[in-house]
C-alpha positions as CSV (number, residue, x, y, z in Angstrom):
1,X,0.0,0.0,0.0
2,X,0.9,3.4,-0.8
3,X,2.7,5.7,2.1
4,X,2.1,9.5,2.0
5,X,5.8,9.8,1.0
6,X,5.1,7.9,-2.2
7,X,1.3,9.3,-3.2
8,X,0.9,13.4,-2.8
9,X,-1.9,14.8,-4.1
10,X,-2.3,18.8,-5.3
11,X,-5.8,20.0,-5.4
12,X,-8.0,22.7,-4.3
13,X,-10.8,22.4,-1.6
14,X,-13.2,23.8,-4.0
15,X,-12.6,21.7,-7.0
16,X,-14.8,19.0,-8.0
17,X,-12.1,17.6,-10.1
18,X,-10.2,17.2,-6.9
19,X,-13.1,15.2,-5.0
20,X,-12.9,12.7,-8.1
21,X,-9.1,12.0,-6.6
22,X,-9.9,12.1,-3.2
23,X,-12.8,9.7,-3.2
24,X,-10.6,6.8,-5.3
25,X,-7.8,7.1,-3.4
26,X,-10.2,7.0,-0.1
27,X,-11.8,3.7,-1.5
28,X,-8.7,2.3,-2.0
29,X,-7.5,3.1,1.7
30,X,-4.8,4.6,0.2
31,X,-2.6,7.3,2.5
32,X,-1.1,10.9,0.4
33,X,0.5,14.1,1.2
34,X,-1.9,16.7,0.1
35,X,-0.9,20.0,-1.3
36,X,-3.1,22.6,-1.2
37,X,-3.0,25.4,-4.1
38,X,-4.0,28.3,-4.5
39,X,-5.2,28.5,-8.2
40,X,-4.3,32.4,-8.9
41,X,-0.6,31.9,-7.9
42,X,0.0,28.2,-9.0
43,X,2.8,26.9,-7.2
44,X,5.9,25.6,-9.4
45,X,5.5,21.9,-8.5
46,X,2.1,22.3,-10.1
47,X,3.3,24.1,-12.8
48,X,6.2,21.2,-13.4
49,X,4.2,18.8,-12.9
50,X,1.4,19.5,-15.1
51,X,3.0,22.0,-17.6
52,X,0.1,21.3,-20.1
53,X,-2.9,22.7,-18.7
54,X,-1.4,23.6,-14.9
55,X,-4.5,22.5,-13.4
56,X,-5.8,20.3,-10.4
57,X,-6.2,17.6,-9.4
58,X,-2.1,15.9,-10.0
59,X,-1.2,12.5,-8.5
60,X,2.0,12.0,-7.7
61,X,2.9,8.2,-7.3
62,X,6.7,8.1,-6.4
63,X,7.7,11.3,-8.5
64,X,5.7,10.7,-11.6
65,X,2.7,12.7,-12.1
66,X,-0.6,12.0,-13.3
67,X,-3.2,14.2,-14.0
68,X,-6.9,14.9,-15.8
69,X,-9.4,13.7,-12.6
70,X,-10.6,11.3,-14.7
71,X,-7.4,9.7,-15.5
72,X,-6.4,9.7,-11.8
73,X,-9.3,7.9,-11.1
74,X,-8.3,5.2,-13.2
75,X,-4.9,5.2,-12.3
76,X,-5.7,4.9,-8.8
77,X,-7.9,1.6,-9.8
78,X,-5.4,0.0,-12.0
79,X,-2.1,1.0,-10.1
80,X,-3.7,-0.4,-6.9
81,X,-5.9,-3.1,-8.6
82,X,-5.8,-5.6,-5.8
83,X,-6.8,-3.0,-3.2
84,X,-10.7,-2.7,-2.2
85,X,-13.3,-2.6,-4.8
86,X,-12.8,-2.0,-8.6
87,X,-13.7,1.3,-9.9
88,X,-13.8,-0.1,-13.3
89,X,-16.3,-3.2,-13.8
90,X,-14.0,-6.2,-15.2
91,X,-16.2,-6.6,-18.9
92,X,-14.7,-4.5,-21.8
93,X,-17.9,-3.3,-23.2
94,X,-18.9,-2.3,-19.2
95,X,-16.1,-0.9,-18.9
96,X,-16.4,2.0,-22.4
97,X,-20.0,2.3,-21.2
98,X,-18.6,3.7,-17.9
99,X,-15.8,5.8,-20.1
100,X,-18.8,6.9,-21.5
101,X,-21.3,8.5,-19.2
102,X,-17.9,9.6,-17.1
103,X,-17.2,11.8,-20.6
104,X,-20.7,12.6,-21.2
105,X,-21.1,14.5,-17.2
106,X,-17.9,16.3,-18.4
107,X,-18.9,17.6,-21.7
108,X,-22.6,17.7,-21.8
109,X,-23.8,17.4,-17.9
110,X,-21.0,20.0,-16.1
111,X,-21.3,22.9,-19.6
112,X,-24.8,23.1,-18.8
113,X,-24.6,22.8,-15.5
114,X,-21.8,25.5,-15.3
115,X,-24.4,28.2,-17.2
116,X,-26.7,27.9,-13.7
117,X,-23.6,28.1,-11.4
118,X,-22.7,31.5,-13.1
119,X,-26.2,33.0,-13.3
120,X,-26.4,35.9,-11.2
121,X,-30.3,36.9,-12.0
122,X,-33.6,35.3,-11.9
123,X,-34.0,35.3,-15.6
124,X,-30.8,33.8,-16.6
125,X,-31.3,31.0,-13.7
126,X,-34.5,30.0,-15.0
127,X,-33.3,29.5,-18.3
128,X,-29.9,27.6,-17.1
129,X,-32.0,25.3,-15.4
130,X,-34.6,24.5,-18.4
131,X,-31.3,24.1,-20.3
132,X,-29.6,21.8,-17.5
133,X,-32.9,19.4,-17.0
134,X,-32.5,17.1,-20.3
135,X,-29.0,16.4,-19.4
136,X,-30.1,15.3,-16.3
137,X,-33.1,13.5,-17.7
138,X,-30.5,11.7,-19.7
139,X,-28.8,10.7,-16.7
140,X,-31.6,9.2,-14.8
141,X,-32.1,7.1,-18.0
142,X,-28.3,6.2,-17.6
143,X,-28.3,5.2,-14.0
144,X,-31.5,2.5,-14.6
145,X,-29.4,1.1,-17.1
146,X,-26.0,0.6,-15.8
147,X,-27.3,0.6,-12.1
148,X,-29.6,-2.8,-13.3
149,X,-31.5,-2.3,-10.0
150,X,-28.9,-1.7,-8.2
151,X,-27.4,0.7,-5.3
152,X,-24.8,2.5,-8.3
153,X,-24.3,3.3,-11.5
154,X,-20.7,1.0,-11.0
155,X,-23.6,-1.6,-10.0
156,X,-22.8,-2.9,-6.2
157,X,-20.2,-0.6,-5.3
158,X,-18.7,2.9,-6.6
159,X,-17.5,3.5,-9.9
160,X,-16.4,5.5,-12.4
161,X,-19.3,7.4,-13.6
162,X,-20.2,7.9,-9.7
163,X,-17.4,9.2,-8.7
164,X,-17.9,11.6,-12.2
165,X,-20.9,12.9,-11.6
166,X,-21.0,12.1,-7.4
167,X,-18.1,15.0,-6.9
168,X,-20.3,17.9,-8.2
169,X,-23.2,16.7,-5.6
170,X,-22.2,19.4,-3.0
171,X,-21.8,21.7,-5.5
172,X,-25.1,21.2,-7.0
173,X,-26.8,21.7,-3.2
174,X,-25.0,24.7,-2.8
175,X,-26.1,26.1,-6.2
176,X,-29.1,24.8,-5.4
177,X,-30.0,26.5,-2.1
178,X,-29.0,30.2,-3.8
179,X,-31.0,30.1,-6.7
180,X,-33.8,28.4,-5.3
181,X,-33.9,25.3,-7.7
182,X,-34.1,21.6,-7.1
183,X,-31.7,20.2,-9.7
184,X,-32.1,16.3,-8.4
185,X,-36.2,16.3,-7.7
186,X,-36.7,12.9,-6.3
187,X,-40.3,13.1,-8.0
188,X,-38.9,13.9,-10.8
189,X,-35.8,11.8,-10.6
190,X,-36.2,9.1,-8.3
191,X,-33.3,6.8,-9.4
192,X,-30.5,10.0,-9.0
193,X,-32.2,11.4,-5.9
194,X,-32.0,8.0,-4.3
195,X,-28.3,7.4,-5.5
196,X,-27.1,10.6,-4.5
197,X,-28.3,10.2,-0.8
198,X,-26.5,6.6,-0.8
199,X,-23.1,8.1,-2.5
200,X,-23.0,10.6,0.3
201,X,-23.5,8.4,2.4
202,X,-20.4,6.5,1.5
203,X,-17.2,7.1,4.3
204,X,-15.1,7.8,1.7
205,X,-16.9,10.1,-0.2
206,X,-17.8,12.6,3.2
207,X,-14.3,12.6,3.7
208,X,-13.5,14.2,0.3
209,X,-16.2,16.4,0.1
210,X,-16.0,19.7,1.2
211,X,-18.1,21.7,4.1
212,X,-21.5,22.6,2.6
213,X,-22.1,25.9,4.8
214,X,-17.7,27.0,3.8
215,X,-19.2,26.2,0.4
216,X,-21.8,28.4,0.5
217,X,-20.0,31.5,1.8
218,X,-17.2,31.1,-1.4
219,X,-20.0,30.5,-3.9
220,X,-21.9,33.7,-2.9
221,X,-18.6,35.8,-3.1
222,X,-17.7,34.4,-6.0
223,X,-20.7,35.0,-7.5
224,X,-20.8,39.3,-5.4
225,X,-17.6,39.4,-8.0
226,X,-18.8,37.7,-11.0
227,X,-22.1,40.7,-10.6
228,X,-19.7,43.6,-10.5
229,X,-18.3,45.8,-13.4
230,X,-14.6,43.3,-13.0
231,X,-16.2,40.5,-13.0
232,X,-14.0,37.5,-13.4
233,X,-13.6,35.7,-17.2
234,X,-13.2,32.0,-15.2
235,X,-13.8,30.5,-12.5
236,X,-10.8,27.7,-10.8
């Protein structure tokens, strides 16, 4: 197993991308060194470790990094294959449908998702969240049929599409509670309600994810700056 002088970790509390790492190398039982950056003066072991995009999350497994969340993830589940439960299911064509819906809650899900996260009126959440719902109608469609009855999209256990789409959960509440939405109606998605309450439920997963209410209080300054005249272009 993996000693915290081996595995370091450099993320950001905030980041989603981050929780991704965190929760695989918590269901692994796997111990790090976790680096803590601050994402508007990136340190230079970031920087050389990631020169590419110099973004969070990076792995370091004994002085090689690794990074894209989604590629840690897998990583973490190959690298440590014989440790706890596999992330990705064992069948090949399982295995590209998890690839899959991971991809799709990056490039469909989270873009129109991210369009209610940055609305800062009334009008522009309402139509952020008519945009958002068919992705997450498609979703709920996706989880009967990989979940086949069961507790997860990975089936009995977490996987990769879970851990995807389970690391913007907090997020979504927080987003949720300021602009007065429901994003994961359990009347009008049962299947994700229900999964989300047994993901967070998961040890691993509420010890990566961040404080709801220190959430809260970034999310509403970020979004007192994104209102004013110097509004910021991105968000990290």
């Amino acid at each position: 197993m993996a000693s915290g002088g081996e595995l370091q970790l450099l993320g950001s509390w905030i980041s989603p991308y981050v929780i991704r790492a965190k929760v695989a190398l918590g269901l692994k039982g796997l111990s790090y060194e976790y680096f803590e950056e601050d994402l508007f003066s990136k340190s230079d072991l970031l920087v050389k470790s990631n020169p590419v995009h110099k973004k969070v999350p990076v792995l370091i497994h004994g002085g090689r990094p690794v990074c894209e969340s989604l590629v840690v993830v897998q990583y973490v589940d190959e690298a440590w294959a014989g440790t706890g439960s596999p992330l990705l299911p064992g069948d090949a064509h399982d295995r590209a449908t998890a690839r899959f819906w991971a991809a799709f809650i990056d490039d469909k899900f989270f873009v129109a998702w991210r369009e209610l996260f940055r609305s800062t009126t009334d009008e522009q959440r309402a139509e952020a969240f008519k945009n958002v719902v068919p992705q997450v109608e498609t979703l709920e469609q996706a989880f009967e049929e990989c979940s086949k009855g069961k507790a997860f999209f990975g089936g009995d256990a977490i996987g990769l599409a879970d851990i995807a789409l389970g690391s913007f959960l907090v997020w979504i509440q927080v987003v949720d509670e300021v602009s007065g939405t429901k994003l994961l109606d359990e009347a009008k998605f049962p299947g994700l309600a229900a999964w989300a309450e047994r993901f967070l439920a998961v040890d691993a997963v509420k010890e990566a994810m961040p404080d709801a209410g220190k959430l809260l209080e970034h999310y509403k300054g970020f979004l007192a700056k994104l209102a004013s005249p110097a509004a910021p272009t991105s968000y990290s």
